[in-house]
N, C-alpha and C positions, 0 to 999 in steps of 0.2 A: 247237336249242332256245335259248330266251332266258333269259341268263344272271340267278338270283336277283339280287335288290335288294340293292346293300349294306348292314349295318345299321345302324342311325343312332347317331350320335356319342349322348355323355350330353350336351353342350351343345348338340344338335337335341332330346332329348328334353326337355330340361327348356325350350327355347324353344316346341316345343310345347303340355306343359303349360300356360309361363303365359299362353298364347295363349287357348287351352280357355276358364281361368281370366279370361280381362282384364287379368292383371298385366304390370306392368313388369317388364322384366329388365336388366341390366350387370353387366358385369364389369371389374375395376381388377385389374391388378396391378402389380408393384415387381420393383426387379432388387437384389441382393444378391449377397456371395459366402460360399461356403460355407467361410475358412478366409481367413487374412490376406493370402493371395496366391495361395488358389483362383478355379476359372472361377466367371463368372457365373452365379448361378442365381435361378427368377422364384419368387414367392410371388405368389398369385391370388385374390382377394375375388367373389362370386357376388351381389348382390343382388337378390331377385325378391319384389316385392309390399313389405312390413314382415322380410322375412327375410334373413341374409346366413348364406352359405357359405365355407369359408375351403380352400386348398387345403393351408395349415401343419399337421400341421409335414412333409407333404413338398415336399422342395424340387424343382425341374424345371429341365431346361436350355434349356429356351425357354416364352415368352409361352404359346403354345399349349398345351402338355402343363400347363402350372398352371390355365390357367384349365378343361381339361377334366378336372383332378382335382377343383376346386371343382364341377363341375357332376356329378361321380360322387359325390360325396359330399352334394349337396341330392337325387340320385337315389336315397340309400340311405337317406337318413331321410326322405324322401315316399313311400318303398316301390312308386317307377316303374323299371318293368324292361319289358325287351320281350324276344319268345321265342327271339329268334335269340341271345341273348344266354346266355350261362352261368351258372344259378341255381342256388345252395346250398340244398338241405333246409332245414325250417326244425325247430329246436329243437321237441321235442313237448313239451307242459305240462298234458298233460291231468287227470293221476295226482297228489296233494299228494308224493309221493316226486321226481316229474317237475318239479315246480316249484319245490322244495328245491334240488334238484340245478342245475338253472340258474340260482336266485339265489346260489349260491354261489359260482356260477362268473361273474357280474357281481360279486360282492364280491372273489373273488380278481384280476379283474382292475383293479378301480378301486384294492385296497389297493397296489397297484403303485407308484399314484400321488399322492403327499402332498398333492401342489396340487389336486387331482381332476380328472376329465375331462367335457367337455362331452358332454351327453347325444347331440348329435351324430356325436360320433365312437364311443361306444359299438358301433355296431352292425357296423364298421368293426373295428373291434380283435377284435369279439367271432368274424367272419367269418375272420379271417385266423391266430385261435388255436384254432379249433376245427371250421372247416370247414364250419360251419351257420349259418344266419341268426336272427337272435333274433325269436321271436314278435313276431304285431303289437301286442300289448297288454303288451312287454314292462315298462315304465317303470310302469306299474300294478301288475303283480305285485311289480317291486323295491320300491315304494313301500312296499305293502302287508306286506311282512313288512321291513323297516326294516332291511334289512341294515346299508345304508349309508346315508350322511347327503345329501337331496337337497334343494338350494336349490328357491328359488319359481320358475316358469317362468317367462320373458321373453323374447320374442320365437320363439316356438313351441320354446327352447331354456335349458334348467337343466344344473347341475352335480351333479354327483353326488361326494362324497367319503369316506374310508375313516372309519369310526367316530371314530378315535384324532387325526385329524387337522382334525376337524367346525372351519369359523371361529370363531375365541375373538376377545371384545372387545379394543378398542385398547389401546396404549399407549404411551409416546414422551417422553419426554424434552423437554430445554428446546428443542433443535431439530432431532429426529429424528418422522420419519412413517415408520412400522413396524407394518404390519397381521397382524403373526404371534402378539403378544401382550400380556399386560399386559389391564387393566379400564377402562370407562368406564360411568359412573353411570346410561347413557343406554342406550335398543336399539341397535343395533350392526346392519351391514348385512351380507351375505354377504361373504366373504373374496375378494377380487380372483382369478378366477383366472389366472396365467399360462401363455404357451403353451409347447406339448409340445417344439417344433424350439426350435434356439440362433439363431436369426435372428426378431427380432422390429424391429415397427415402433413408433417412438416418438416421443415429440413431447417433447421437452427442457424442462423446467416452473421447474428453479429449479437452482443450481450454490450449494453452498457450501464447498466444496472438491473433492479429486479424490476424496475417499473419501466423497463427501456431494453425490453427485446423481441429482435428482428427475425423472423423466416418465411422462407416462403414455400406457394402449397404446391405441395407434390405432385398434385391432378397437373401439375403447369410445367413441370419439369423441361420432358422433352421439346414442348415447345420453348422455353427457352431456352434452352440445349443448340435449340435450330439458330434463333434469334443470334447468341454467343455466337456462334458458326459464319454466322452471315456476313456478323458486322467484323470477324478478322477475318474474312475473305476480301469484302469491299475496301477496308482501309488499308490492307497489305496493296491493292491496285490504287487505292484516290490517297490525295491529301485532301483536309479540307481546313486548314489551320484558319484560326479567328485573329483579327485586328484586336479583337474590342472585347469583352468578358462582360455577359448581361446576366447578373447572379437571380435570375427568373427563369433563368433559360434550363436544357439537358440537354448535354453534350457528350461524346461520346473522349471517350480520355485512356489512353493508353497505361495501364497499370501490369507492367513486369510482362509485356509482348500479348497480352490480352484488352480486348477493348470491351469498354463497360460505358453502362448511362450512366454520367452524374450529374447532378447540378455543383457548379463550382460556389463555394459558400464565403470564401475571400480566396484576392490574390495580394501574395507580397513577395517582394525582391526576390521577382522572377520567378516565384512558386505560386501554387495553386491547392488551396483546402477545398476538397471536395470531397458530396457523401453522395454515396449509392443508391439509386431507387429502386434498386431491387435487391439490394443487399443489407442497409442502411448502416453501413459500417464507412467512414471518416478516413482520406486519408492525404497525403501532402504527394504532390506529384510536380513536376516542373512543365513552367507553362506553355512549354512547344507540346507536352503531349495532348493538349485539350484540343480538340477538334470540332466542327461543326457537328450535327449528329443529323445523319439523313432522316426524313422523312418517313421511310418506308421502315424505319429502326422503330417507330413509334406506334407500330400495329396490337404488339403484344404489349396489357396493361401492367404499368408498373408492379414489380412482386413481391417489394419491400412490405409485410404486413406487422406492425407496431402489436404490442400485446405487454401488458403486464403480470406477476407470476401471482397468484392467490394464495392469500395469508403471509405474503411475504413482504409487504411494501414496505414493513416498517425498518426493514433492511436498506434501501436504494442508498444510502449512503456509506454503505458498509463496506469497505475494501476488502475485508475476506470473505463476505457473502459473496460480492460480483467477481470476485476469483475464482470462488469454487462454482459458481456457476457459469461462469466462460467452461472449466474443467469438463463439467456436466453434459453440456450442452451444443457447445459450437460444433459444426459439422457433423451431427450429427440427424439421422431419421430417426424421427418421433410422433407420437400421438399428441397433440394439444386436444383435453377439455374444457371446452369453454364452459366456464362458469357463470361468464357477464358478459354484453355486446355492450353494452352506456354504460358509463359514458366512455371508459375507456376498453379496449376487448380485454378480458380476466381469462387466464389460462390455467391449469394443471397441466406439466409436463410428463409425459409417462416414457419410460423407455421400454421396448417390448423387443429389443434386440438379444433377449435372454430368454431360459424356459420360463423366468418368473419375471411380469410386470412390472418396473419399479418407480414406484411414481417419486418423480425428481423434485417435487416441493418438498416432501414432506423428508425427502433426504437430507434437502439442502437445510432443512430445517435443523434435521438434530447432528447435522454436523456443524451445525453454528452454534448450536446448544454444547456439544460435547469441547472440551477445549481440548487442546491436543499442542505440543510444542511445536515450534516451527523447521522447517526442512534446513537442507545446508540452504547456507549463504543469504537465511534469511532472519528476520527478527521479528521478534513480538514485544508490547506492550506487556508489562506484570507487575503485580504490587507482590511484596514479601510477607507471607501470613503469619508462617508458622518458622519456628527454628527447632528442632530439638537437641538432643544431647549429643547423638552421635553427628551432626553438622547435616545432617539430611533436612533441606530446604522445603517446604511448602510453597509453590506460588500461586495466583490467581492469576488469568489471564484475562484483561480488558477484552472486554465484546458481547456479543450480544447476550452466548450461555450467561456469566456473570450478570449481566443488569436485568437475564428476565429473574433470575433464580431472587436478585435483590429485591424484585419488586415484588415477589412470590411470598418474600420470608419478610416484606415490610405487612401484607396481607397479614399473615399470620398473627404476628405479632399486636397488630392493629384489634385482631378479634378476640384473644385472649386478655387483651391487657382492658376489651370494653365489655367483656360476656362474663369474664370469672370462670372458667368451666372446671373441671375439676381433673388434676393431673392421672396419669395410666394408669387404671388399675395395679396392673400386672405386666412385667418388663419383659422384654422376651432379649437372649444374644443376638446381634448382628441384625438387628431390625432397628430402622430409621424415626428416629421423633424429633420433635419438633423441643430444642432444649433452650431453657434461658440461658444466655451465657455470664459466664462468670464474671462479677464487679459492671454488668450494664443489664439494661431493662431492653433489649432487645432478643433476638432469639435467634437460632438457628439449625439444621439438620445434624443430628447427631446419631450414630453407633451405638447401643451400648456392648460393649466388650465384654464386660462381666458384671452377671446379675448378684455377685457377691459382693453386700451391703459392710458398709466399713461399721463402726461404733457411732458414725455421726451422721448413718442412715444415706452414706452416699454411695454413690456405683461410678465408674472407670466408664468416660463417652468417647469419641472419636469426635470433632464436628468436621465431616465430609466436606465442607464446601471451605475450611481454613486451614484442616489441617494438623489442629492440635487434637494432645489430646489432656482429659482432665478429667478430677475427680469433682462430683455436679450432687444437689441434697437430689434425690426419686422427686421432690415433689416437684421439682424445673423440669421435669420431662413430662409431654404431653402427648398423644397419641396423633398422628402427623394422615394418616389414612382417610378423618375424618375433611381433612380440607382438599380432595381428590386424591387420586392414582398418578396426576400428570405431577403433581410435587414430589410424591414420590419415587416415583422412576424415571426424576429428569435428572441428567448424567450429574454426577459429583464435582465440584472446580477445583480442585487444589489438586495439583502436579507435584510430583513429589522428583527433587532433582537435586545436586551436590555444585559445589564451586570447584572447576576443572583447578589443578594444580594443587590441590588441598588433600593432602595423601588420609586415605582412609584409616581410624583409629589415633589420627593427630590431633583432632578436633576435642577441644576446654571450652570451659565453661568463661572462662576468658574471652576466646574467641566470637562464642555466642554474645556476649557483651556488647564487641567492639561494633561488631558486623552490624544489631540492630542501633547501635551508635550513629552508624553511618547512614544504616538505611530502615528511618520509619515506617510503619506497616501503610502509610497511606500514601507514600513515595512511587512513582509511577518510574518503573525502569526499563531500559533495551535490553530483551536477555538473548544469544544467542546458541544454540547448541553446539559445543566441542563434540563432547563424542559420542555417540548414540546409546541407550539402555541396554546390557547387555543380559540375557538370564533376569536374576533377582536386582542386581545392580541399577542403578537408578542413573539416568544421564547425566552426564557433566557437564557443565554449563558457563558460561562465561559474562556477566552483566553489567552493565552501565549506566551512570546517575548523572544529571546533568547538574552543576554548582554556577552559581554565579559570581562574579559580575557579567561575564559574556556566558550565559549559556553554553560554557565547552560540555564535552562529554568526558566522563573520568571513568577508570576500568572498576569495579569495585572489587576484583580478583586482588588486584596490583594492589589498590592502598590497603584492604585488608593484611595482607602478605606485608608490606612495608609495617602497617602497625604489629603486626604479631614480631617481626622480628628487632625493632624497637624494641617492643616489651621484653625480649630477651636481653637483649643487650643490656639493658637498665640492670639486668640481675645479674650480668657478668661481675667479677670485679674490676674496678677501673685502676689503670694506672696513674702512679702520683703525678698530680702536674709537674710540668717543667719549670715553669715563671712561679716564683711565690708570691701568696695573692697576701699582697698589702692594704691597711686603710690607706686615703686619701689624705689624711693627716700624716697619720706615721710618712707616708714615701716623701710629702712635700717637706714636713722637718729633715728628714733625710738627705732631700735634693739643699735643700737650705746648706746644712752644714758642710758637706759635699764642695756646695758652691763659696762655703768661705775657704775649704783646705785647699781647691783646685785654682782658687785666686791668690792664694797665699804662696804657694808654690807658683804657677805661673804656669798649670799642664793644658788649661784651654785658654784659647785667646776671646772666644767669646765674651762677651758682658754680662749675658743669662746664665745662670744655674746649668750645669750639666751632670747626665749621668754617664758612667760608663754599662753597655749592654753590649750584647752577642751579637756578629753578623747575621743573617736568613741561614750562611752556607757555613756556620761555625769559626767565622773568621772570628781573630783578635779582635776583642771587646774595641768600639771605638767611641771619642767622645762627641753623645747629641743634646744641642742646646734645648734645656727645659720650653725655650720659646717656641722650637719646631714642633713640638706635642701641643700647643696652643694655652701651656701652663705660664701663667705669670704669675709675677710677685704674690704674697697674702693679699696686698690691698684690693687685688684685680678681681674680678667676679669671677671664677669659676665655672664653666658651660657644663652643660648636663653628662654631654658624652667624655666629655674629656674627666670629668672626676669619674665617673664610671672606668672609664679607662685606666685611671689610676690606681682605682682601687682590684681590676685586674692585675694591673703590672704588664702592662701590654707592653712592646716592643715600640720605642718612638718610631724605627721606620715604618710599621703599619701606618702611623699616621702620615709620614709622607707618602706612601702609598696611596694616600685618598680616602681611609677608611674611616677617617670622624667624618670627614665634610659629605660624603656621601657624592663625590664630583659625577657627572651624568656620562653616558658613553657618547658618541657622535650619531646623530640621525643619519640611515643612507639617504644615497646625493642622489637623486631623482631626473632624468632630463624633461621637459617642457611636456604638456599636453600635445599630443601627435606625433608624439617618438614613439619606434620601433625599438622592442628590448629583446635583448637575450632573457629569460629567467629559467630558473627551476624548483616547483611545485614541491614543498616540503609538507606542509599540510592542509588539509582540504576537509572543513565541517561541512561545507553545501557549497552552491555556486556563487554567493553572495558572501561566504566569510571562509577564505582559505590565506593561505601564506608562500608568498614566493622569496627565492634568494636572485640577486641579479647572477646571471652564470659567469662572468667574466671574474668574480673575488671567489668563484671556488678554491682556488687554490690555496689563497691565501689563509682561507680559513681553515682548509686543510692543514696549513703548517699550524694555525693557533691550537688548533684541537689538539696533536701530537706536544706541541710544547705545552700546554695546561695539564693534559694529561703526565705526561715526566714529571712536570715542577711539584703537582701537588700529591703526585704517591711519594712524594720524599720529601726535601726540604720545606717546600710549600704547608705543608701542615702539621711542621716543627713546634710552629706557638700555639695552637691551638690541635695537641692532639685526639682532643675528644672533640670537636669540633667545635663551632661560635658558639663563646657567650651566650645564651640568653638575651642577657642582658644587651649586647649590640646589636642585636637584630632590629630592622628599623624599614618601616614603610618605604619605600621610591628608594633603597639604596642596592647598590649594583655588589651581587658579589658572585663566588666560582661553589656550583653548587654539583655535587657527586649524585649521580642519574643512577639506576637499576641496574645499565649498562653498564656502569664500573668507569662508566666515562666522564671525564669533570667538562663544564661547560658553564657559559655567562648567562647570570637569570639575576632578577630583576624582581624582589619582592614587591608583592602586589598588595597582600593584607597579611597581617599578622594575625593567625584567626586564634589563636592560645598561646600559652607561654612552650608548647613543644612542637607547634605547629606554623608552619605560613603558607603561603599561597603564591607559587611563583610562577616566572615568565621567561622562558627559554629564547633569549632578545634574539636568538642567531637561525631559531629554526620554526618557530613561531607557537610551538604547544604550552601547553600547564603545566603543573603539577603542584602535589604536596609536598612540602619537604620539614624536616626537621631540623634545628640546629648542628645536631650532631653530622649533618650532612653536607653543610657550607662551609666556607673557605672565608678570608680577605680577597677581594680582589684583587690581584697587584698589579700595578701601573704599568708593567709591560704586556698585561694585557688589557689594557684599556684605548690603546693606538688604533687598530681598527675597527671602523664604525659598527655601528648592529646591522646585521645583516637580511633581520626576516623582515620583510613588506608585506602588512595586510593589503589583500586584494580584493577586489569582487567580479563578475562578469556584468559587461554591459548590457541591458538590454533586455535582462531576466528577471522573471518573476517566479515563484511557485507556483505547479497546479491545484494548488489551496490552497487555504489561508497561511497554513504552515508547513514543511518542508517532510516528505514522507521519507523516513529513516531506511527506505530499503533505497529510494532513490539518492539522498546521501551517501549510501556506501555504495554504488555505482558511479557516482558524481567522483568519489577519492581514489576508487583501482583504475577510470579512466586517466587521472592524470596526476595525484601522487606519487613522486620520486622521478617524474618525466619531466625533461627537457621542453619549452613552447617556444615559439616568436610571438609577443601583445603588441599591442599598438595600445598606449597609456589614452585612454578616453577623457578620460577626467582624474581632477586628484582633491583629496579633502585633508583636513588637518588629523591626525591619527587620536581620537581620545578614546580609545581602549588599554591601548598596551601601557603605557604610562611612561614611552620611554620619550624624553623631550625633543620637539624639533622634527618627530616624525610625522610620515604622511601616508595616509591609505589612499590607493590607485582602482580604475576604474579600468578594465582590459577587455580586449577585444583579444581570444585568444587562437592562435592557429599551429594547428598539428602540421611541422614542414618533415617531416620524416618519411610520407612518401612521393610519389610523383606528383601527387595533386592537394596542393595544400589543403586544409580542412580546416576548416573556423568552427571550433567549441563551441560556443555557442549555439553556432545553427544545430548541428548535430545533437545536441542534448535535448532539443526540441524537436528533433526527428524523433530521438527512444522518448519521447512521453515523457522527459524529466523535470522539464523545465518551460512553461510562457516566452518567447521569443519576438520580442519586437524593434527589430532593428534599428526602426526612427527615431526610438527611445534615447538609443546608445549613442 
């Protein structure tokens, strides 16, 4: 006999049907795993006609078996069965005690569920908890006595949810999207439901940190797809513009020719902050775009779904965590496993757009464990570990690798220093222990390089996380395996890199000196990469230390290089002075006698003492009265500077020059609060401490620069050819100080921080620097005529968006408008006690780019790119 027909699959039945029908059918699904380092399992989507079936939340170990649970479950809510097949009774209803009794038992089952269940799966749960099939007119009966709370149908599919837990209007804070509670002014759409299983598919919408990110679920796509569609079809034909901003409200808002839900979260001077309910991404729009938001815009539930990243929270503050995970993750399709629904939903991100899974915590993890230098144009946080012989740098980089690795090797130390255990047996090469370090009672991860033992029982370590390296006694190495595998093989910190302009094989132990001179090992520095690692060759690098009184920034390449060539210069030989250096006794007997022969003869008509000296320009000796150097008689007191001077043999016209009394330059002349200025932006630390020049004395200064430059590569530093005294160098006095640049210019001793060192102020252009004696001039009085030039500035109206000013938006804040031309409007003005120069004043600006057709006010702008707090009514 011939053997029955086997019976048909549910995915032949339901091809079938939509055969019958005329519908389309497909099927998609995705691969996933069921657990951080579980097997692969498929999740399976059904679409036939306007309908989608899901096979979630069970999970399947192959293609096949998901997508013919999708097609069992469009079988069980079409109510297609064939006879060969094994069919449940169906629930009787015919009696009100019989209908009682099955609504109750669909309430018992939906209050299970807080989020509620799609009326799809209903019939499916209700099969497998009670052995019977629910009538065909079940969703009508539940309806009808209102057990439970049942959304609008959409797409031949509603939610049903427990009484207690019915969706309640929005609420959210300044930048959270949160559809679980809180009030909004406006109708409110059905509560998002999510899915039953811990594997769900997401599309990554908006990262604001690791405990603060937004996407939404895939199953929802196309109908928002639709929704988007709708609403710039209707607002291309309506306006519906608002009077009035009800920040409870959702509105529909015009963002780059696309309309979206937002609610608007403030407005100011004519703008609008507002965040997305389906996107939960923040952003400033101008206030004509915010529109009414129709009604019928509010069918589909908000899609913004909030979620934080598991094992990662302790990052949310961390600017290169939420960097590399914006990288990661934005716009992209992905698996989220949920780990937690309470209090907050806890995710695992997995990307599964590869042959290999890769789950994006644990990525994001050891790429924040691993340090790594930073890209062009941008900067990192580093302390300086290690120096060695050949100049090749160790750094540490601040973050989070560093502080867990700290806390890792404070453990360690903690247990050996309380248990005694007993050091390594036996060393092994190029294996990791755990080593005291040398001259402290702490400890750290160390190499051994070579297991050949010196005479005093010691071996050659590396310590990986600083850098150096050193000879250590065997019994300070401890076997490091025993306090896990994860100390072991967590990345090494020290970067091993060079100071750009530092030519290889020039680098002394001099050098090494100065360098950690400058910069202590617990010194927190800006380092940035010049030129990338090439081969064996290690990157070159560029770094920056901040000194006080003003927190400037100083290049550490620059004053390294200034000191090493200093230090040579010292070893040059010097040529004889010019002026011979007399005591203060000896010249004034001198000038004494002088003054009886030059009275006696009758060659000066003066009454004081005169000497005869050289002109600046080697004119004919002429006679200057001992009075004008500020010398009198024996009986007179004698002032500090001036017998200093004497005992130089200084030229008396430096003193009329100005250079004993230390006379002040002119403060610039400032017009009134509510003037309009020309300026130009010379230097720029943040938006609250930069330096302008008024534009209209450019030129002037132009001529100064070219004439200081002339006067002092020649005669100008005739008296002083090795340059100032020491001994005249002196706090608050003005003198012509030779730059890098080969260029002479007016600065303004700030401190005197050594007898070869001071600390100056560039009155004309508004920066620092170090300089030495050997590098300044006398002022001379014909350049002292025009006033100082640089004007500390701030912007009005700004604040940081943190406590402190982020060094990458600092050097964005300086390429936008150092060496640039502005028009300010002077807001306010304050008396200037920074720079030290007397009579000045720091100004308060509003500033506007007029360069092209539509003027641009900095300020607001700088708070469009995320640089800057912007509050206009401040200013």
């Amino acid at each position: 006999p011939a053997s029955p027909p086997a019976p048909k699959t549910c995915r032949q039945l339901v091809e079938d049907y939509a055969r019958e029908k005329g519908w389309s059918v497909s099927f998609s699904a995705i691969t996933s795993r069921s657990s951080k380092k579980g097997p692969l399992v498929w999740l399976a989507t059904l679409k036939m006609d306007k309908q989608s079936f899901y096979s979630y939340p069970d999970e399947k170990e192959s293609r096949e078996e998901a997508e013919e649970e999708a097609a069992r479950k469009a079988i069980s809510f079409l109510g297609l069965h064939q006879g060969a097949q094994s069919q449940l009774p169906e629930t009787v209803v015919s009696t009100s005690k019989q209908i009682e009794d099955f609504v109750n038992r669909i309430k018992e089952l939906v209050g299970q569920k807080d989020n509620g269940l799609w009326s799809t799966v209903v019939p499916e749960i209700y099969q497998e908890q009670y052995r019977e099939s629910v009538p065909k007119s079940w969703l009508e009966l539940v309806k009808i006595k209102k057990a439970v709370y049942i959304t609008d149908m959409k797409d031949n599919r509603c939610i049903l949810y427990p009484q207690s837990s019915a969706p309640k209007p929005l609420q959210r804070d300044a930048r959270s999207v949160d559809a679980d509670a809180g009030s909004l002014s406006c109708p409110v759409p059905d509560k998002l439901p999510l899915p039953e299983g811990n594997h769900w598919d997401v599309y990554v919408t908006s990262v604001v940190s690791t405990t603060e990110v937004y996407f939404r679920l895939v199953d929802f796509n196309d109908q928002y797809w639709e929704l988007r569609d709708s609403m710039d079809n209707f607002y291309l034909a309506n306006s519906l513009l608002v009077s009035e901003i009800d920040d409870t409200a959702v509105y529909a808002v015009n963002v780059d020719g696309s309309w979206l839900r937002m609610q608007v979260l403030e407005v100011q001077d004519g703008k609008a902050e507002c965040i997305s309910v389906d996107h939960g991404d923040a952003i400033i729009v101008p206030l004509k775009n915010v529109h009414k938001l129709d009604q019928k815009f509010l069918s589909l539930p908000f899609q913004a779904v909030h979620c934080q990243l598991d094992e990662l929270l302790e990052f949310a503050d961390d600017e290169q965590a939420n960097k590399l995970l914006n990288d990661l993750s934005v716009g992209k399709c992905l698996i989220a496993e949920v780990t937690a629904r309470e209090p907050v939903l806890t995710v695992i991100l997995y990307d599964t757009s590869t042959d290999e899974d890769v789950n994006l915590n644990e990525l994001l993890l050891k790429r924040l464990e691993t340090p790594t230098l930073p890209g062009p144009d941008q900067i990192a946080r580093v302390k300086l570990s290690h120096i060695d012989a050949q100049g090749n740098l160790s750094v540490q980089l601040s973050g989070p690798g560093l502080r867990s690795m700290t806390r890792f090797m404070d453990g360690v130390s903690n247990h050996i220093k309380q248990n005694n255990p007993a050091p390594a047996l036996s060393l092994c090469e190029s294996k990791l222990y755990a080593c005291r370090m040398p001259g402290s009672g702490t400890f750290g991860r160390a190499f051994v390089l070579s297991t050949a033992q010196l005479k005093e029982g010691k071996v050659l370590v590396r310590f990986v996380d600083m850098g150096a390296v050193t000879l250590v006694p065997t019994s300070d190495l401890y076997d490091l395996d025993v306090f896990g595998k994860d100390i072991a093989s967590f990345p090494h910190q020290a970067i091993v890199c060079r100071l750009a302009d530092v030519a290889l094989g020039t680098w002394t132990e001099k050098a090494t000196t100065l360098l950690r001179e400058m910069v202590p090992s617990d010194l927190v520095l800006l380092l940035k990469v010049v030129t990338l690692a090439k081969g064996s060759s290690p990157p070159l690098v560029a770094m920056f230390k901040r000194i006080e009184p003003n927190n400037e920034l100083v290049s550490v390449n620059t004053s390294l290089a200034v000191a090493l060539e200093s230090r040579q210069e010292e070893r040059r030989p010097k040529r004889a002075p010019l002026l011979t250096r007399l005591s203060s006794q000896t010249l004034i007997s001198e000038k004494k006698a002088e003054a009886a022969t030059n009275g006696a003869s009758g060659g000066c008509t003066s009454k004081a003492a005169s000497v005869p000296v050289p002109g600046p320009q080697g004119d004919a000796p002429r006679c200057i009265s001992s009075g004008d150097v500020g010398v009198t008689m024996p009986a007179a007191p004698v002032s500090e500077l001036v017998s200093v001077a004497l005992n130089l043999g200084i030229p008396p016209e430096l003193e009329e020059e100005g250079l004993l009394q230390g006379k002040p330059l002119a403060a610039p002349k400032l017009p009134e609060v509510g003037s309009f200025i020309d300026i130009n932006i010379t230097e720029a630390a943040n938006p609250l401490n930069f330096t302008c020049q008024l534009y209209g004395q450019g030129a002037a200064l132009n001529d100064l620069m070219a004439e200081m430059l002339s006067f002092y590569e020649a005669e100008g530093s005739s008296a002083f050819p090795e340059g100032l005294p020491e001994a005249l160098l002196r706090k608050g006095h003005y003198y012509a100080g030779r730059h890098v640049d080969r260029g002479w210019y007016r600065v303004l001793v700030q401190q005197v921080q050594g007898p070869l060192m001071a600390s100056v102020y560039f009155v004309d252009y508004g920066d620092y620097s170090m300089m030495q004696p050997s590098e300044l001039q006398p002022l001379w009085q014909r350049f002292r005529h025009l006033p100082v030039q640089a004007i500390q500035a701030s912007l009005a109206g700004v604040t940081p968006l943190q406590e402190d000013w982020n060094p990458v938006d600092c050097i964005n804040f300086r390429n936008m408008v150092k060496d640039k031309a502005f028009v300010a409007k002077i807001v306010g003005k304050s008396p200037d006690t920074k720079t030290g120069v007397e009579g000045s004043e720091c100004v308060v600006l509003r500033l506007y780019d007029t360069s092209t057709s539509i003027d641009v006010l900095i300020n607001q702008l700088l708070a469009e790119r995320n640089i800057v707090r912007y509050a206009p009514s401040s200013d």
